[in-house]
C-alpha positions in Angstrom: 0.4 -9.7 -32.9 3.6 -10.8 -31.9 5.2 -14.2 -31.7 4.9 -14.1 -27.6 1.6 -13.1 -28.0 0.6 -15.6 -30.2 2.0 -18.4 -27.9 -0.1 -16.6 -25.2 -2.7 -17.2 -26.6 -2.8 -20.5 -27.8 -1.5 -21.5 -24.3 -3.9 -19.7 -23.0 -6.6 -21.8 -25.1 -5.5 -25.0 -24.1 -5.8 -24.5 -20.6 -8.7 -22.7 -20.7 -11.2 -24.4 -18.6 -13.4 -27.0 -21.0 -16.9 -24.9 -21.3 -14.8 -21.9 -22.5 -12.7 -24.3 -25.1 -15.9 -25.8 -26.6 -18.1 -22.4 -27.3 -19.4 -22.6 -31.1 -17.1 -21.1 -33.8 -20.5 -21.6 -36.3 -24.1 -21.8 -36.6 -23.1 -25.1 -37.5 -22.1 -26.1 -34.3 -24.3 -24.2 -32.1 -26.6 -26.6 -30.5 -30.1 -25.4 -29.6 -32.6 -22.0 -30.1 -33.9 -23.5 -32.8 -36.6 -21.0 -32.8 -34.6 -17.7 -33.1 -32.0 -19.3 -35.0 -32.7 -21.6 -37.1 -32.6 -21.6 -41.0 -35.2 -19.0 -42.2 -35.5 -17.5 -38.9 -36.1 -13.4 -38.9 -32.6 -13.1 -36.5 -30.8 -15.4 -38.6 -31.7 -14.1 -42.0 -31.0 -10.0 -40.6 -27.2 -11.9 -39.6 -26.5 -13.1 -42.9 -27.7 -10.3 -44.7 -25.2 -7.6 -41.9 -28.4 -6.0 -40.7 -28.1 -6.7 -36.9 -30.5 -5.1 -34.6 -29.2 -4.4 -31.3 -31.4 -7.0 -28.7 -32.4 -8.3 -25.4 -31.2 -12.4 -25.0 -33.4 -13.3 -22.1 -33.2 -16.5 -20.6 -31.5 -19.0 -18.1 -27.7 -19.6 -17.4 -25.5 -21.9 -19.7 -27.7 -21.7 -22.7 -25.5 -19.9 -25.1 -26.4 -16.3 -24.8 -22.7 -15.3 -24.9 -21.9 -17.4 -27.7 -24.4 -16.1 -29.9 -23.3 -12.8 -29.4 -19.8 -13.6 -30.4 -20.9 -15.5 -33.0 -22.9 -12.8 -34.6 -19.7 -10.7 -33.9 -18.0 -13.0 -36.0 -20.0 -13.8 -38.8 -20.6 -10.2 -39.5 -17.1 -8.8 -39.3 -18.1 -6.5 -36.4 -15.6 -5.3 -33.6 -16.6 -7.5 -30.4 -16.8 -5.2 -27.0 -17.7 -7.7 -24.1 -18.3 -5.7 -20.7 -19.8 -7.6 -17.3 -22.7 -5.5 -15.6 -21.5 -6.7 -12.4 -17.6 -5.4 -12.6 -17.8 -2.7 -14.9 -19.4 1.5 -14.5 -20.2 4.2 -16.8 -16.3 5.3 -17.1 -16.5 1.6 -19.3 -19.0 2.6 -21.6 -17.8 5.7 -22.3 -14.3 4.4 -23.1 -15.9 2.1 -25.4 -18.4 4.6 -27.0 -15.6 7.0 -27.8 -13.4 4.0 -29.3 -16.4 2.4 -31.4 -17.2 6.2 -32.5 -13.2 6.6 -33.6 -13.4 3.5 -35.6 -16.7 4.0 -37.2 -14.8 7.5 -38.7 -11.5 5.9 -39.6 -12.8 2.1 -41.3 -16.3 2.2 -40.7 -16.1 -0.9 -38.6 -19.4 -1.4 -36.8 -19.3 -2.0 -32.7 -21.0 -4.7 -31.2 -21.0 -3.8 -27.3 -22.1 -6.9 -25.6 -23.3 -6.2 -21.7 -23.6 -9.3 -19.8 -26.4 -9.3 -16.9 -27.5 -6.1 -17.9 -30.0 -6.4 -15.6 -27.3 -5.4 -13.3 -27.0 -1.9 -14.6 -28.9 0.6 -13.1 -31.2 3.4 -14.8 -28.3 6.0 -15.1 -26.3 3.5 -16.5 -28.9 2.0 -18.9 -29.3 5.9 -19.8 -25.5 6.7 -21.0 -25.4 4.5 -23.9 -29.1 4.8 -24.8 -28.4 8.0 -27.9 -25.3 5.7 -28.9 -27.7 2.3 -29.5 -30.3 5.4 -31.1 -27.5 6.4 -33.5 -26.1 3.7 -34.1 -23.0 4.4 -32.7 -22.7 1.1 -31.1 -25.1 -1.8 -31.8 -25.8 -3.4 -28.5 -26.6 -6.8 -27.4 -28.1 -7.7 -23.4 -27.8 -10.6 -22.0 -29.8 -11.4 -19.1 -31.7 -14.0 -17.0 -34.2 -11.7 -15.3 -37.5 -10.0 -17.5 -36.2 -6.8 -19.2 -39.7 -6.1 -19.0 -38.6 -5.5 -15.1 -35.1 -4.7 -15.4 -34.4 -2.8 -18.8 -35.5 0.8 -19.0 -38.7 1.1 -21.5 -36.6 3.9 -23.6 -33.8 1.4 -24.2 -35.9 -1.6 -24.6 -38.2 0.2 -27.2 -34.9 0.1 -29.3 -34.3 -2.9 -29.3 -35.2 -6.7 -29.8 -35.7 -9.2 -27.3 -35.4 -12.6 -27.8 -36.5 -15.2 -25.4 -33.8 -18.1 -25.0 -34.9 -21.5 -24.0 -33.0 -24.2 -21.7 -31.1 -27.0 -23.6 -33.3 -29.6 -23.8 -32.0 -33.2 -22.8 -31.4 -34.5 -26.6 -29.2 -30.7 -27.2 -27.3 -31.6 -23.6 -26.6 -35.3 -25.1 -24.9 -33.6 -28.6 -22.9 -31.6 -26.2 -21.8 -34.2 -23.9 -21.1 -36.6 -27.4 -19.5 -33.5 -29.2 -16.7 -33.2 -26.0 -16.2 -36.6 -25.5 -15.1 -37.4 -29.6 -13.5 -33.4 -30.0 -9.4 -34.4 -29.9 -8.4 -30.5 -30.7 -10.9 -28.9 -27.5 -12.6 -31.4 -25.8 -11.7 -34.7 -24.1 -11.2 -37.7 -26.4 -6.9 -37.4 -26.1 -8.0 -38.6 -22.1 -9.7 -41.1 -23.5 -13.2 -40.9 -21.1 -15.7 -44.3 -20.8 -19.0 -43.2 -19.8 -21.9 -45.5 -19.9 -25.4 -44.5 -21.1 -26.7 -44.3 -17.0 -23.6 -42.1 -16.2 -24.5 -40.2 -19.1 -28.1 -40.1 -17.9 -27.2 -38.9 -14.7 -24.9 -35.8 -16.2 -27.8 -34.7 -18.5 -30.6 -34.7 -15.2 -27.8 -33.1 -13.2 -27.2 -30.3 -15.9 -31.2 -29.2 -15.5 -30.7 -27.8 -19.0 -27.0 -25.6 -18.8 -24.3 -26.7 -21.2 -22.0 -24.8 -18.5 -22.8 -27.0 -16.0 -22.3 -30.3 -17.7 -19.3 -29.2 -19.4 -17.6 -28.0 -15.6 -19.3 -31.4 -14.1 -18.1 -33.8 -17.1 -14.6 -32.0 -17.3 -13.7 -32.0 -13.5 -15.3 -36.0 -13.5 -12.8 -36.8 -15.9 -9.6 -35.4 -15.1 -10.3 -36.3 -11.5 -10.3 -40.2 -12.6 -7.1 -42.3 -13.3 -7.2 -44.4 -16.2 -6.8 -47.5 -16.0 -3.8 -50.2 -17.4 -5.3 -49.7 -20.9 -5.2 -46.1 -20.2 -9.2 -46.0 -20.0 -10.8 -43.8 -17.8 -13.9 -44.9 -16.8 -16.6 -42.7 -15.0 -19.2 -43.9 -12.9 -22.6 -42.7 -12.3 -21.0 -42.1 -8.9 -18.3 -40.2 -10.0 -20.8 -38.2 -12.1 -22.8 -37.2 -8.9 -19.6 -36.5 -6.9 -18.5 -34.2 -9.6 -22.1 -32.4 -9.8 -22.5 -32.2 -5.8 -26.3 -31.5 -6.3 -28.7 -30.8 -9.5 -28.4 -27.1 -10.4 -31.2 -25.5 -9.5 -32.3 -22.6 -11.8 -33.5 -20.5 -9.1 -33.2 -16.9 -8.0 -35.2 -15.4 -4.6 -35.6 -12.0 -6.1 -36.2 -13.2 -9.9 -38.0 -14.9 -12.4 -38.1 -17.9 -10.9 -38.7 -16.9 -7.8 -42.4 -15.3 -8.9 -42.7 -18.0 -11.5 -42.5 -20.9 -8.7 -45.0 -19.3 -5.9 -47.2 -18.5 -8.8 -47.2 -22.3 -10.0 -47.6 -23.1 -6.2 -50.8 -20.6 -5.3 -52.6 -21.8 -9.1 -51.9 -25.3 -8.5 -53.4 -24.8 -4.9 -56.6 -23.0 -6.5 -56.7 -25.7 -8.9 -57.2 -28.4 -6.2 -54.2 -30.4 -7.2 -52.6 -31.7 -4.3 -49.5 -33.5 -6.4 -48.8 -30.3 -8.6 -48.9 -28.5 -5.0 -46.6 -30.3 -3.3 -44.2 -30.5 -6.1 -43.3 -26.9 -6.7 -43.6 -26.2 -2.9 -40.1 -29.5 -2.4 -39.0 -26.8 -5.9 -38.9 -24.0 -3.4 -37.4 -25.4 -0.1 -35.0 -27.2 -2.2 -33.9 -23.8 -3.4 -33.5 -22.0 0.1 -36.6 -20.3 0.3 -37.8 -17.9 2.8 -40.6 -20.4 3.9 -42.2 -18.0 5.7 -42.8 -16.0 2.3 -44.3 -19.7 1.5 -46.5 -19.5 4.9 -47.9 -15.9 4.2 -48.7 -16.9 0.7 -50.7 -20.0 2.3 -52.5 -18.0 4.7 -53.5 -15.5 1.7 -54.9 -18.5 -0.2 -56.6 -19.7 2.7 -58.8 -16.3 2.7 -59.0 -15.7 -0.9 -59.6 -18.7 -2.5 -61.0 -21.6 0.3 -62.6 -18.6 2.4 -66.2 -20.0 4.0 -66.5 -23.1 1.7 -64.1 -24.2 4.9 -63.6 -21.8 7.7 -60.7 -24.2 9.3 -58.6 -23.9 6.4 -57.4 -20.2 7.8 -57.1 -21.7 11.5 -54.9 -24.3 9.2 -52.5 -21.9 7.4 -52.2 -19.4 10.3 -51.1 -22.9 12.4 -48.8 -23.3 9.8 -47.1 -19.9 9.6 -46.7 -20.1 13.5 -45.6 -23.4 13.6 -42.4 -23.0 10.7 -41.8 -19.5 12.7 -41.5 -21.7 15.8 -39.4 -25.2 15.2 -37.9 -23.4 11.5 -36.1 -25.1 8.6 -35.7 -28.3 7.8 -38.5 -29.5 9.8 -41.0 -26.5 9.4 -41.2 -28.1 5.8 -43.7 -30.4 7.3 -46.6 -28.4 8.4 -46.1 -26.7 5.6 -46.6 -29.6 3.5 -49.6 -30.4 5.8 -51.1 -26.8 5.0 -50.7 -26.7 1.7 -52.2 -30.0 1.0 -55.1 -29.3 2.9 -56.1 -25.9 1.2 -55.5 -27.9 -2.2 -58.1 -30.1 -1.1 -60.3 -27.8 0.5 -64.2 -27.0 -1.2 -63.0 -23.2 -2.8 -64.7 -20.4 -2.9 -63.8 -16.8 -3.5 -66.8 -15.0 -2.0 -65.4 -13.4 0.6 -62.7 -11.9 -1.2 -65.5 -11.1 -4.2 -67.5 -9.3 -1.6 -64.9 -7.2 -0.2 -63.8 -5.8 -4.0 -67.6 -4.9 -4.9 -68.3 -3.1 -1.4 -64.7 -1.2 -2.0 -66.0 0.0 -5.6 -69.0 1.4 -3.9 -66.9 2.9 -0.9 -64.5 4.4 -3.6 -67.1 5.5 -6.5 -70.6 6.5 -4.7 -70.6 9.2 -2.0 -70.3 8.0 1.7 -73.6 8.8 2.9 -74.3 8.8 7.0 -74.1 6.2 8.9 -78.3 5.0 9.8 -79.3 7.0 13.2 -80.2 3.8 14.7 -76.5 1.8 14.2 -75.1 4.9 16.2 -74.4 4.3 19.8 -76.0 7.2 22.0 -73.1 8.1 24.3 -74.3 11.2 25.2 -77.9 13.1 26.1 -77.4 15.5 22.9 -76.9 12.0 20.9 -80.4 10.7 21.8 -81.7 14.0 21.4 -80.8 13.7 18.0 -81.9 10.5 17.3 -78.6 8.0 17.7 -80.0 4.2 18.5 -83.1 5.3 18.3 -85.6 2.0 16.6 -82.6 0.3 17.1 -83.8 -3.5 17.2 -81.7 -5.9 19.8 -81.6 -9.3 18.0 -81.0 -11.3 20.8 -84.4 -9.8 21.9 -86.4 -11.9 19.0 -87.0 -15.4 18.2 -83.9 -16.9 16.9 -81.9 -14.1 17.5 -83.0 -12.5 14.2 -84.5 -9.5 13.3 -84.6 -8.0 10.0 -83.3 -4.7 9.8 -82.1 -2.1 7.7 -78.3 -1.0 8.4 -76.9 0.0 4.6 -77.0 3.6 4.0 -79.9 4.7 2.2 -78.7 4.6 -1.2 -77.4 1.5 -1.1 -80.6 -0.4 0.9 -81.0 -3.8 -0.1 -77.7 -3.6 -1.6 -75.7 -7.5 -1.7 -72.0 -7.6 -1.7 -71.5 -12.0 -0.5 -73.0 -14.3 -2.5 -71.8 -17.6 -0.9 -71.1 -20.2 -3.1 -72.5 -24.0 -3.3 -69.3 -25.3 -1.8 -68.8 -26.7 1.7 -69.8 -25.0 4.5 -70.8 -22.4 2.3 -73.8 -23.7 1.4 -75.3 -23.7 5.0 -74.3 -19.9 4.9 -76.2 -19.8 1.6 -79.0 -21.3 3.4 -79.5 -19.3 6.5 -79.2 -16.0 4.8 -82.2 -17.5 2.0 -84.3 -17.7 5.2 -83.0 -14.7 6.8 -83.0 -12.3 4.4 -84.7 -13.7 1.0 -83.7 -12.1 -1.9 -81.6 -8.7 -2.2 -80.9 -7.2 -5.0 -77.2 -8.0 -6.2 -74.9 -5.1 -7.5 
């Protein structure tokens, strides 16, 4: 390296912003992932003994994914390639597998290719450097915030390890925070920062768990104040939240989250918890939502898992749907509120839905006989010839419009599909079918 070069650099390291001039240069300063990491760990042990897998790091943003894989780089001796999904192509990675290939020869120097958001790359890229992870050509690391389960092809994920990262948890955001505020070489202490334990409250809530994020927040909050005649600068709660703009939400509409949220919503719904509802559906408008995705998933709910124990609560979630399509955002988060708290406090049952699935599996697996000569309308004089309505009983004709009659195939008389439940309305249902129909045999 040459003496220009070397100024470069170490100019360029001073100004670099503040999350990129913290990142851990040890295990000993890496804060969190505790249980991947940790002392005794299987992933730390195959580091310190140079046996390094190549791996999947799944989890959210700002939690250290990139560090670790430089840090691995580093501890091991191994050449560091760092590629972005989202900026680079196949031309990349063959450039790199050709290099890593040359240098294995000549100093048999292992290759560490790290791909961020690898979820990014498509199958034919995934494919190009799958017989160079296989061979060991290269030793791969992923990082990305979606499931590989999803997004990584099953031939290059069978080859490697995944590990699941966890957000920073509020005591790992505090170390960070007190780690940058003391550091004189990297962090802030030369600007001499004064932040109180409710500014520093506010940062660690605002941060939702991303060590970027409150390193970007508490370096722009700083360097934004003027200190004062003792050359203090103090930061506010205020300036905190002025910094920050809004809590980052870890949210993606075609993601993790995304599935993970509705699917929190519909349980908590089926679960009859109005206050678990409610919450995760202000998680979802807060994030920008499609809420008419919300209002379909309502509507399903309403039909699956309220169904007959309260026939209104379809009228209700249909209502909804119309009425969000019809005034839209922000205010069509009311009736959705309205819906959704109703069908979390409706009587459930899942009978229709229940009835539906057994009647398909007899559809699908037993043979579709005829349909009864007497259900058939007679539209022509060849049709009652043969027989079509004939002993066909009117119900309106009998005493309380009821008649019993047989109208399953054949092979399936006395089949039953519903079974109402003992909830709401239901149990009327229940009921009148008892004194319609008795007993039938269920499948």
């Amino acid at each position: 390296m040459t003496l220009f070069e070397h100024n470069a650099k170490q100019h360029l390291a001073k100004q670099a912003p503040l999350a990129a001039r913290m990142r851990p240069r040890s295990f000993d300063e890496y804060v969190g992932q505790h249980h991947i990491i940790g002392p005794g760990k299987v992933l730390r042990r195959s580091i310190e003994a140079d046996q390094i897998p190549s791996m999947i790091l799944w989890g959210p943003p700002g939690i250290g994914k990139t560090t670790l894989a430089s840090l691995i780089a580093s501890i091991t001796s191994s050449h560091f390639e760092t590629i972005s999904a989202v900026t680079s192509g196949v031309a990349d990675l063959r450039r790199i597998v050709a290099t890593a290939r040359e240098r294995l020869g000549q100093q048999a120097n292992r290759t560490i290719l790290f791909i961020d958001e690898i979820h990014r790359f498509n199958k034919s890229q995934q494919d190009v450097i799958l017989p160079f992870v296989e061979d060991g050509t290269i030793v791969l690391i992923g990082a990305t915030t979606e499931n590989p389960s999803f997004e990584v092809n099953s031939p290059l994920l069978s080859r490697a390890r995944v590990f699941v990262l966890e957000a920073l948890t509020d005591s790992e955001i505090r170390t960070i925070i007190d780690r940058t505020l003391s550091d004189s070489e990297r962090g802030l202490s030369e600007l001499r920062p004064d932040l109180d334990d409710t500014a520093i409250g506010a940062l660690v809530n605002l941060s939702n768990g991303d060590a970027r994020i409150v390193l970007n927040t508490l370096e722009l909050a700083v360097t934004a104040t003027a200190p004062n005649d003792d050359g203090v600068r103090e930061i506010t709660i205020e300036t905190i939240e002025d910094a920050a703009q809004r809590r980052s939400q870890i949210y993606d509409k075609s993601g993790d989250n995304h599935y993970d949220t509705i699917s929190a919503f519909i349980k908590s719904m089926r679960s009859s918890d109005p206050d678990a509802t409610i919450y995760y559906l202000a998680r979802m408008i807060d994030a920008g939502e499609d809420p008419l995705f919300i209002a379909r998933r309502l509507v399903i709910l309403a039909a699956e898992d309220v169904g007959l124990a309260d026939p209104q609560a379809l009228s209700v979630a249909v209502a909804a749907q119309q009425a969000v399509h019809f005034v839209g955002m922000p205010e069509g988060k009311i009736p959705l509120a309205e819906a959704s708290i109703y069908l979390a406090t409706a009587p459930k049952s899942n009978a229709s839905y229940r009835a539906m699935n057994r009647a398909l599996a007899d559809v699908q697996k037993n043979r579709n006989d005829p349909i009864p000569l007497h259900l058939r309308n007679a539209v022509t004089n060849l049709m009652q010839e043969l027989g079509y309505g004939q002993d066909y009983k009117y119900s309106h004709d009998y005493d309380g419009n009821f008649v019993k009659t047989k109208n399953l195939p054949k092979s399936l008389e006395g089949r039953r599909y519903y079974e109402p439940s003992n909830q709401g309305y239901e149990t009327e249902v229940s009921e009148r079918l008892h004194k319609w129909w008795g007993d039938k045999q269920t499948p």
